[in-house]
C-alpha positions as CSV (number, residue, x, y, z in Angstrom):
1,X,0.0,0.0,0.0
2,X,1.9,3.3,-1.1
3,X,1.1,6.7,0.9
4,X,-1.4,7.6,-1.3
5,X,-3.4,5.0,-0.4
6,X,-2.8,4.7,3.3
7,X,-4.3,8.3,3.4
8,X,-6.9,7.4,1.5
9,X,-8.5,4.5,3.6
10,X,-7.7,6.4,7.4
11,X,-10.4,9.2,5.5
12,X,-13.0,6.7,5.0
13,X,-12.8,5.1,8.4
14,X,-14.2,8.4,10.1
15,X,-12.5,11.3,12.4
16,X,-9.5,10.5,14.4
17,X,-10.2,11.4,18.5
18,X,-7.2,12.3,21.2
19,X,-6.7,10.9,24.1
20,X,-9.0,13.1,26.4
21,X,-11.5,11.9,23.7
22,X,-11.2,8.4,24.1
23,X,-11.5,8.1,28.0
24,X,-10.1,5.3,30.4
25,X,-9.2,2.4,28.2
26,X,-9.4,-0.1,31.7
27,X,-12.7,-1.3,30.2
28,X,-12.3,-1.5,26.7
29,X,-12.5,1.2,23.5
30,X,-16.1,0.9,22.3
31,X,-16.2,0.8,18.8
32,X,-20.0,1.5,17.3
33,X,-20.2,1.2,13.3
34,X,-23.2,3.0,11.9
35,X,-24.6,2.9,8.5
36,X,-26.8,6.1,7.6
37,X,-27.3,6.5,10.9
38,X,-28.5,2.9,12.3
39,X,-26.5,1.4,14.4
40,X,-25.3,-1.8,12.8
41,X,-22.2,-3.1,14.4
42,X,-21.4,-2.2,18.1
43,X,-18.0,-3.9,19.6
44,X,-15.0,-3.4,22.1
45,X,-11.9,-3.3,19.8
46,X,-10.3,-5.8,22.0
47,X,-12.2,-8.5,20.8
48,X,-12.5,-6.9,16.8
49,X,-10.5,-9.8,14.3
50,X,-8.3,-8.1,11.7
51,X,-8.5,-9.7,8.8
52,X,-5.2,-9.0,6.1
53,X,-4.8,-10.1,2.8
């Protein structure tokens, strides 16, 4: 994946948060994808699978 691209798929994944943003990590980050604005896929990231090519 070359720069261009790398770029390309962090804008499509949504806004990037700080720190203060994110909260106490103890319990988990909560991850919540929405699709036109109905909640379809809510998660911790913890237990999220990564799937790579």
């Amino acid at each position: 994946m070359n720069p261009r691209q790398e770029r390309r798929l962090l804008r499509s994944h949504g806004p990037l948060v700080s720190r203060d943003e994110v909260g106490d990590l103890r319990d988990g980050l909560q991850v919540i994808t929405r699709v036109n604005g109905t909640e379809v896929q809510p998660a911790i990231a913890f237990n999220l699978e990564v799937k790579r090519s």
